[in-house]
C-alpha positions in Angstrom: -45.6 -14.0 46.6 -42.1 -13.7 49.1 -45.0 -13.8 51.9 -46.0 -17.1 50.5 -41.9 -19.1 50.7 -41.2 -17.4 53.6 -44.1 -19.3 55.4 -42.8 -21.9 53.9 -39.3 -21.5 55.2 -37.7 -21.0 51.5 -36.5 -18.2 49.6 -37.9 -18.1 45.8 -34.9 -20.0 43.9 -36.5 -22.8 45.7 -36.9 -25.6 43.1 -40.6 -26.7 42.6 -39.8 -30.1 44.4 -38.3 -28.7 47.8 -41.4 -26.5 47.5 -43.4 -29.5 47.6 -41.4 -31.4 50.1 -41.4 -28.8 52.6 -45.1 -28.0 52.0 -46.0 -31.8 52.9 -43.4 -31.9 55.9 -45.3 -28.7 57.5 -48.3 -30.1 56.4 -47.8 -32.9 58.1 -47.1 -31.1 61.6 -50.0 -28.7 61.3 -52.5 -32.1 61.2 -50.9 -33.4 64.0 -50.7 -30.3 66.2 -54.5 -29.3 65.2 -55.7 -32.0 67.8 -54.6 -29.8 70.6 -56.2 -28.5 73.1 -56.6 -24.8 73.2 -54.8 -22.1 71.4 -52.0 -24.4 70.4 -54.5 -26.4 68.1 -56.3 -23.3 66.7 -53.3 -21.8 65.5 -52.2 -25.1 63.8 -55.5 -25.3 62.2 -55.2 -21.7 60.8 -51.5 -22.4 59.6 -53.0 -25.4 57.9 -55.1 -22.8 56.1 -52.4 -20.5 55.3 -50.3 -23.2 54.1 -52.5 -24.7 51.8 -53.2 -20.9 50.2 -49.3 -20.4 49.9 -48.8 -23.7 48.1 -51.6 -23.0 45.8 -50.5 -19.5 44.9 -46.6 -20.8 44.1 -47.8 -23.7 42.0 -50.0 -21.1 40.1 -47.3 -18.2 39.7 -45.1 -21.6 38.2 -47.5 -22.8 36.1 -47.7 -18.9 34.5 -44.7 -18.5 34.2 -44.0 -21.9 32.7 -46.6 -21.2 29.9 -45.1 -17.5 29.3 -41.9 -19.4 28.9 -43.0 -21.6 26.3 -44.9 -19.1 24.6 -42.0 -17.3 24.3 -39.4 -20.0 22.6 -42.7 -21.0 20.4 -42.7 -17.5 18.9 -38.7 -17.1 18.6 -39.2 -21.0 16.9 -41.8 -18.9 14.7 -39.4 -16.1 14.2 -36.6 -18.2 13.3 -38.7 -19.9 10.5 -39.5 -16.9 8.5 -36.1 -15.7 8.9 -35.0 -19.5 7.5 -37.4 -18.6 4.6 -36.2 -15.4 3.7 -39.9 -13.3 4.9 -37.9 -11.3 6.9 -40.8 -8.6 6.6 -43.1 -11.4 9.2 -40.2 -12.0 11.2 -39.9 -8.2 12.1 -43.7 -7.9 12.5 -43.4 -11.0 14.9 -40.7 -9.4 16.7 -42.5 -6.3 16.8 -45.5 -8.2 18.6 -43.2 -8.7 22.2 -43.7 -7.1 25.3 -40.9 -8.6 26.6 -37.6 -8.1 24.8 -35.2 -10.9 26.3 -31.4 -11.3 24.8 -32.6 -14.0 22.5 -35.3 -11.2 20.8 -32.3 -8.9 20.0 -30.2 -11.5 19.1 -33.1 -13.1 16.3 -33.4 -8.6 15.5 -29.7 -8.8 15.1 -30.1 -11.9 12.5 -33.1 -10.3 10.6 -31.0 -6.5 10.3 -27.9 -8.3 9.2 -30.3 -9.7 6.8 -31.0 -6.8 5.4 -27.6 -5.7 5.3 -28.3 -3.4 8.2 -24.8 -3.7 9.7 -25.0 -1.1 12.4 -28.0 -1.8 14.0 -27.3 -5.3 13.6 -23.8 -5.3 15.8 -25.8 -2.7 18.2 -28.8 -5.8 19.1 -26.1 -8.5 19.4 -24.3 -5.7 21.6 -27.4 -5.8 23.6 -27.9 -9.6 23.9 -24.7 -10.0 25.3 -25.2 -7.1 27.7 -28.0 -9.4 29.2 -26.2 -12.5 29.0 -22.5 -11.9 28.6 -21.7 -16.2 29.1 -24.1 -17.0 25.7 -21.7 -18.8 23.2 -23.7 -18.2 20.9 -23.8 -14.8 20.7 -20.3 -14.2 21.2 -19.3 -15.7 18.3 -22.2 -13.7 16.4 -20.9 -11.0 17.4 -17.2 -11.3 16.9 -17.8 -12.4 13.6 -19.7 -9.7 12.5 -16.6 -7.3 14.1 -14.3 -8.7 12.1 -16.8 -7.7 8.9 -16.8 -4.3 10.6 -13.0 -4.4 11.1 -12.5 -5.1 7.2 -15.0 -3.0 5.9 -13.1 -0.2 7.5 -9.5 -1.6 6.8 -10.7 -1.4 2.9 -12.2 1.9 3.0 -15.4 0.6 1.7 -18.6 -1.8 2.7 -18.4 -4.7 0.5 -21.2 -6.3 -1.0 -23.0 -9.0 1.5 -25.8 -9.9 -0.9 -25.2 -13.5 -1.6 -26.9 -13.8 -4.8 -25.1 -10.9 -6.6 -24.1 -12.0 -9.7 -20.4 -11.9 -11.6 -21.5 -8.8 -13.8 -22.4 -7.0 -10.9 -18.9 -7.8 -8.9 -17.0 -6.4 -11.7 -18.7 -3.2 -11.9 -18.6 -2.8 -8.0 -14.9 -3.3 -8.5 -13.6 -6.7 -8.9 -14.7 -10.0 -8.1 -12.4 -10.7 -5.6 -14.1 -8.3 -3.0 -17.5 -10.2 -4.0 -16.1 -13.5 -3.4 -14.3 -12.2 -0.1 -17.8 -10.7 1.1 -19.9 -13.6 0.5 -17.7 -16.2 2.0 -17.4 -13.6 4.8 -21.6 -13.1 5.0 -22.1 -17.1 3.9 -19.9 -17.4 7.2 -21.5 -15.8 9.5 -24.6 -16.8 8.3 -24.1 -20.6 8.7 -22.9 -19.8 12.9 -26.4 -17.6 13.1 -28.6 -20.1 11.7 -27.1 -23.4 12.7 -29.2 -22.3 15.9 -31.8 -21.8 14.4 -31.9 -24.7 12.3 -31.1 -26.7 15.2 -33.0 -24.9 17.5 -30.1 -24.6 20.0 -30.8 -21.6 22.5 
């Protein structure tokens, strides 16, 4: 493939439309030069040749790679869904099904273990994401939200209860109410900066 822009003149962050524009400006000399006499218009007819195969084989690797690419944000949009519905079981198995693990896979992993009340492992996949794309808003604030859980889980001594439908009866024999009304707004939080992506479908 680097055999195929450099006959072109281009590296391969080339967009697709000086790709195309340099392929029809060389194309254009080759046709012109072919009428030569002699070796000078053999070797413009077998660059012709050679140019046409190098043009073909970029617009094909772009093509692939578009399609991978939209495969992709189809199955995260999939992802996201079951998450939204709470079949955090599919989501997992959907997860499980990439080859590919990009930031925004550990980032959904991140969502579905926080789900589960998987703290740890949650923080560790955000930790991850952000490893691989360190500018994503979106992630940052994931993640620094769920430290400052972390940070008052161990400032209280204890892991408060993040299940949002726990009832009243069950606060007061964890300990108080207060602590379930503290850790809900806290998980109803960070919750609502998660999944206003997904809702929107903001990547």
């Amino acid at each position: 493939m680097k055999e195929s822009y450099e006959l072109l003149g281009l590296d391969e962050s080339a967009s697709m439309e000086e790709v195309t524009a340099r392929y029809e400006e060389l194309k254009a000399k080759y046709n012109e030069e072919k009428w030569k006499d002699g070796e000078e218009g053999n070797r413009a007819a077998r660059m012709l040749d050679k140019l046409d195969a190098a043009y073909a084989e970029i617009c094909d690797d772009r093509k692939t790679a578009s399609r991978d690419g939209a495969s992709a944000s189809s199955a995260f949009d999939e992802v996201a869904s079951c998450i939204r519905s709470g079949d955090l079981s599919r989501a997992q198995q959907l997860l499980d099904a990439f080859n590919e693990r990009s930031a925004e896979w550990h980032y959904l992993q991140s969502v579905v273990f926080y789900r589960k009340n998987w703290i740890n492992e949650s923080k560790k996949q955000l930790e991850i994401a952000l490893q691989m794309e360190p500018s994503n808003e979106k992630y940052r604030s994931a993640y620094d939200k769920l430290r400052a859980r972390a940070e008052y889980t161990t400032n209280t001594g204890g892991a408060p209860n993040t299940n949002p439908d726990v009832s009243a009866e069950q606060g007061k024999q964890m300990g108080g109410n207060w602590c379930v009304t503290c850790a809900n707004a806290c998980y109803t939080f960070f919750c609502i900066t998660c999944f206003q992506y997904l809702c929107c479908g903001c990547r």
